[in-house]
C-alpha positions in Angstrom: 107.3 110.2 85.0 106.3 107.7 87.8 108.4 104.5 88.3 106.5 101.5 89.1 107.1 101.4 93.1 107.0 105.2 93.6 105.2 105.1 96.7 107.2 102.4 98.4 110.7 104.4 97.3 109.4 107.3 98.9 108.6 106.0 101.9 111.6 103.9 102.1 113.3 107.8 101.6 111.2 109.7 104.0 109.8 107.0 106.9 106.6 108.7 106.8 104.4 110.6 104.2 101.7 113.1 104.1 98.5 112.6 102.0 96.4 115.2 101.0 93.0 116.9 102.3 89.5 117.0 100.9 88.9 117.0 97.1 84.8 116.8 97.1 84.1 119.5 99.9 87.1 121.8 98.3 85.6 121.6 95.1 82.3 122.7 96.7 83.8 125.5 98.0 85.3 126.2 94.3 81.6 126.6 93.0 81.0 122.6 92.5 76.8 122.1 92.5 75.3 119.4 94.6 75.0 116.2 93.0 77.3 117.5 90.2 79.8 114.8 89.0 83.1 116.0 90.3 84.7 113.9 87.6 83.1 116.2 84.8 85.1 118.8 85.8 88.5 117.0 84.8 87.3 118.0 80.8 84.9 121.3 82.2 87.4 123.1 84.7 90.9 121.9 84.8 92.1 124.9 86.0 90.3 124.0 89.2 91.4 120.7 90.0 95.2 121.7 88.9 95.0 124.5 91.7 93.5 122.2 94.3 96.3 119.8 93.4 98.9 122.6 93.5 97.7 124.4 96.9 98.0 120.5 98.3 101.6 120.0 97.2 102.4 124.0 98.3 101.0 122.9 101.5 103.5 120.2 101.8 101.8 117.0 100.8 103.6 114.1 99.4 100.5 112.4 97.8 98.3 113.7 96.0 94.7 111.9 95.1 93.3 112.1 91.5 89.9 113.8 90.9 88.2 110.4 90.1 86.7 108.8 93.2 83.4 108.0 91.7 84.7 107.5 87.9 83.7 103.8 87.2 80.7 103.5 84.9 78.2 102.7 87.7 78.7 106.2 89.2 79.3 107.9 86.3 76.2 106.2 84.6 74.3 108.6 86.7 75.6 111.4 85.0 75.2 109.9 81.5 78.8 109.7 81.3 79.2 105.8 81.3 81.1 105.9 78.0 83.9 108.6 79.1 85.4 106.7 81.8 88.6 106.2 80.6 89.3 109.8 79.5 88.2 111.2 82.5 89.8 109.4 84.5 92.8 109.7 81.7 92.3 113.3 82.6 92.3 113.3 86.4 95.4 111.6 86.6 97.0 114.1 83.8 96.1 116.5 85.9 98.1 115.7 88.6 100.7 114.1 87.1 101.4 117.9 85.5 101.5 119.3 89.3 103.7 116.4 90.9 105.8 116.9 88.1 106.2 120.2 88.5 106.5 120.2 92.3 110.3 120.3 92.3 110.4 117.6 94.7 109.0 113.7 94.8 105.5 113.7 94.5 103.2 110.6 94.3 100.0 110.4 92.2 98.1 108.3 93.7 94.6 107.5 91.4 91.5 107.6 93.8 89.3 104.8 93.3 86.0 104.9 95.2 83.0 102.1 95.5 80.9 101.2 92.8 77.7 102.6 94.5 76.5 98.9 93.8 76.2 95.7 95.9 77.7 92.5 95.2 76.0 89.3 94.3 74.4 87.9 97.0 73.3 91.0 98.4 73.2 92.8 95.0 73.2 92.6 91.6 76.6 93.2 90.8 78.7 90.0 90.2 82.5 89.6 91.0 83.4 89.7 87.6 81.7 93.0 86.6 82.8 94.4 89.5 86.5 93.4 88.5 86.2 94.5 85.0 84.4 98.0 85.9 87.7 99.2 88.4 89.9 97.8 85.7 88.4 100.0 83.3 88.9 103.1 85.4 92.3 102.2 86.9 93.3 101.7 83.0 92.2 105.2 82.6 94.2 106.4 85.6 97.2 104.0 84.5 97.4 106.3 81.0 97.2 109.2 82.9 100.3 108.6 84.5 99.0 107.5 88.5 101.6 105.8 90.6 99.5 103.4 92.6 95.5 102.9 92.8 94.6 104.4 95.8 91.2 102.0 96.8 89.4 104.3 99.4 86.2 104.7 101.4 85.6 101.1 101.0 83.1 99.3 103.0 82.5 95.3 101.2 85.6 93.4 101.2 84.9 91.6 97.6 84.5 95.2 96.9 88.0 95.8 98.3 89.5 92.7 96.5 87.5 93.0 93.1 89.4 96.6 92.8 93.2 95.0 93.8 92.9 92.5 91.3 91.6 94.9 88.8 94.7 97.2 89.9 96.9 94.0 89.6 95.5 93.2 85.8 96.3 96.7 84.8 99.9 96.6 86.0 99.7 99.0 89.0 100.8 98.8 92.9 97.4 99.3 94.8 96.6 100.1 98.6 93.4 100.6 100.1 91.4 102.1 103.1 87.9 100.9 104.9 85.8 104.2 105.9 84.7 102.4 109.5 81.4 104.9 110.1 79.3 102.1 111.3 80.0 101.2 115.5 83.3 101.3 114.9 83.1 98.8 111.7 82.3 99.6 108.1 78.9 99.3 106.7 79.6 95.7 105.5 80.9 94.7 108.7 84.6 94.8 108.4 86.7 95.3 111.3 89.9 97.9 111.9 92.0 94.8 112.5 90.8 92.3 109.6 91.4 94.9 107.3 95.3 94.0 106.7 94.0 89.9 105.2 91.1 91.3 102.9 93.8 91.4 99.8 97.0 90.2 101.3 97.0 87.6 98.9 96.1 89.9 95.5 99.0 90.0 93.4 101.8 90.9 95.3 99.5 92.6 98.1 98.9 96.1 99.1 101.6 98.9 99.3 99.9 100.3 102.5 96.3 99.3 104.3 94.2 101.6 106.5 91.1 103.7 107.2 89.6 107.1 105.4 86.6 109.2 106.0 84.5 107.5 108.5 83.3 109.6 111.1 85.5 112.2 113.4 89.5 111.9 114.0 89.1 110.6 117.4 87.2 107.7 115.9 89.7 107.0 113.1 92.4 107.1 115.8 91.1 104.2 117.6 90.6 102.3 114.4 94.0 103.3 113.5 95.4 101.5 116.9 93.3 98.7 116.6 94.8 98.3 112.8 98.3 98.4 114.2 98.0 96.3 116.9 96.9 93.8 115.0 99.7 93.9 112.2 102.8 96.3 113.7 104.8 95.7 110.9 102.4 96.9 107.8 102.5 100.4 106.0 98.9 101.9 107.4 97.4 104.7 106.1 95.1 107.0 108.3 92.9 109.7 106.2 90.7 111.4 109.0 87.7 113.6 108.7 88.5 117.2 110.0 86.7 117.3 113.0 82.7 116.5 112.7 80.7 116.9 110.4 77.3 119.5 111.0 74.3 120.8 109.6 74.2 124.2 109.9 71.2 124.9 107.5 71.4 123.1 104.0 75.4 123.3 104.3 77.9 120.7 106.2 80.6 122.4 108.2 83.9 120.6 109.7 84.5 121.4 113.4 88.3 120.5 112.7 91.0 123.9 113.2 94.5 123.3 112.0 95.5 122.9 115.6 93.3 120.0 116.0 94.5 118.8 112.9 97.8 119.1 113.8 97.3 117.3 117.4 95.1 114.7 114.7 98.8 114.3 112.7 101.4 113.9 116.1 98.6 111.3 117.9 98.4 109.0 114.2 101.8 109.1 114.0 102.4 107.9 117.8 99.6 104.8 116.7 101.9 103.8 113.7 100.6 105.3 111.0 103.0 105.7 107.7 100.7 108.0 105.5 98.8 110.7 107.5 96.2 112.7 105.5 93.2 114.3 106.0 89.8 113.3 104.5 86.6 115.6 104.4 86.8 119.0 105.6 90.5 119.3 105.0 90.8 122.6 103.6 94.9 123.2 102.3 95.3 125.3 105.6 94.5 122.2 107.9 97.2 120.2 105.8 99.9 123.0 106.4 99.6 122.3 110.1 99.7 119.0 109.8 103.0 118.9 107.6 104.6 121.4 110.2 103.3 119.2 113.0 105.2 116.2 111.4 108.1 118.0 110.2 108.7 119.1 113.8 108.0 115.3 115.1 109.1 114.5 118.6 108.5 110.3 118.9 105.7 110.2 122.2 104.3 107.1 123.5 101.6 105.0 121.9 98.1 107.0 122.7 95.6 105.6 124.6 91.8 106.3 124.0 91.8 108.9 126.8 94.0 110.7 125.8 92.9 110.4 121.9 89.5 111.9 123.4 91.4 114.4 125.5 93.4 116.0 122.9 90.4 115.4 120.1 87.2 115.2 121.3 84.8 112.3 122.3 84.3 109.6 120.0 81.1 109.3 118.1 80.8 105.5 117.4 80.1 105.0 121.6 79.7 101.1 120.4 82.9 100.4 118.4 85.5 98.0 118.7 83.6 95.5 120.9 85.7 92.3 118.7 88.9 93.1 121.3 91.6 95.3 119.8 93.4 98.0 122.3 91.4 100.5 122.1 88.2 98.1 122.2 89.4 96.7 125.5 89.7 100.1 127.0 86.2 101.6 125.3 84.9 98.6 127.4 86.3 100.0 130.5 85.4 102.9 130.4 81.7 102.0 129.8 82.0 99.9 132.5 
């Protein structure tokens, strides 16, 4: 069973970690419908999420995210399924609880906990308050489950951000979270890469690990990734990259990410400070292998610079990020001209 700073002893044994891949475009791939509640299938096919789970850990992750990223009531009301939040989410994190512990080795369940799908008060109607009480009644769920630490991802509002640590805090677990900076470099809300270590420092006794997820392409989260550790050197930051781009091809989204990119994705986050490398949309099991051999196998190199990010990557996507003056702001600049 967990302890309650699993995460932080596990770093503290192993200096860096790897997070897992994809969970929504995997289940796809497993016969998930669109705009089918992922969640539902903690209860309808268990079998499916366990093996997802247990292909992750075979593939060498240390974390593993619970299958519950839209399970607070407001997402799961649009599935009628407001009143099963805390067994499925109960459910998810049984679920992997049952692989980690079975994995032979230390693994961290880590309880995904995604926006709301609502806006705050004053842009919104969602108070604070509700907002609060909603992620505590997931994280509850997750909590009984057996999670290690409420993994706050894809987040774009900072009271968003802080409204889920204090409902993490209230329930008694370690939290971190992640900003998903899609929008010129920033997140939809306006956050910046290097802001994001304040927006819950003070929240309890403040995040296990900070960082970005999602987003757009790896070379983008790279360069949010250095502006994050140039601004706080010290912290734990997490990086959780898309594989490659995402494209239409027809009514289907394909990755453009191959494990050796992936792998390049893994050596270049951990040369800009990153602590947890995963992947984030797109990452199939196969892309995560890569990326655990490409850390096991770890020569230290020089912090990257944006060219060479873009060299090794591909061009960034968000041609207007970073303007507010971290590294790799200063030297998107330049190379604009």
């Amino acid at each position: 069973m967990p302890t309650a700073d699993a995460l932080t002893e596990l770093l503290r044994e192993k200096g860096v970690l790897l997070a897992d891949g994809a969970t929504g475009t995997n289940l796809f791939a497993m016969g998930l419908e669109a705009g089918e509640a992922p969640e539902l299938w903690n209860e309808a096919a268990p079998d499916k999420i366990e093996k997802l789970h247990q292909d992750f850990v075979d593939a060498g992750a240390d974390i593993i995210l619970t299958n519950s990223f839209g399970g607070t009531r407001h997402r799961l009301k649009l599935h009628k399924a407001e009143g099963r939040v805390h067994e499925l989410n109960r459910h998810a994190a049984e679920i992997a609880r049952k692989v980690a512990d079975g994995a032979g080795r230390k693994v961290i369940v880590a309880g995904s906990v995604g926006p709301t799908g609502e806006l705050l008060i004053p842009l919104g109607a969602l108070s604070y308050e509700d907002a609060v009480a909603a992620f505590a009644e997931q994280i509850e769920g997750l909590k009984a489950g057996g999670a290690d630490v409420a993994w706050i991802e894809t987040m774009s509002s900072p009271d968003e951000i802080r409204a889920a640590a204090e409902a993490a805090v209230m329930v008694g677990l370690p939290y971190t979270y992640t900003g998903s900076f899609d929008t010129a470099g920033r997140t939809m809300m306006g956050l910046d890469p290097k802001d994001i270590h304040g927006v819950a420092r003070d929240v309890g006794s403040g995040p296990a690990a900070v960082g970005a997820n999602c987003g757009v392409g790896a070379s983008d989260i790279l360069s949010s990734l250095l502006d994050m550790t140039a601004a706080d050197p010290d912290a734990i930051t997490i990086v959780k990259g898309n594989c490659g781009i995402p494209e239409y091809r027809g009514a289907e989204i394909f990755y453009s990410g191959t494990p050796p990119l992936m792998a390049e994705y893994a050596r270049l986050a951990r040369d800009a400070g990153a602590r947890i490398i995963g992947g984030c949309c797109g990452t199939s099991c196969e892309h995560l292998a890569a990326m655990r051999k490409a850390l096991d196998d770890y020569t230290p190199g020089p912090r990257p610079t944006i060219e060479e990010i873009v060299d090794k990557i591909g061009p960034l996507r968000n041609k207007t990020a970073s303007e507010s003056g971290g590294d790799s702001g200063r030297e998107r600049r330049r190379r604009r001209g």
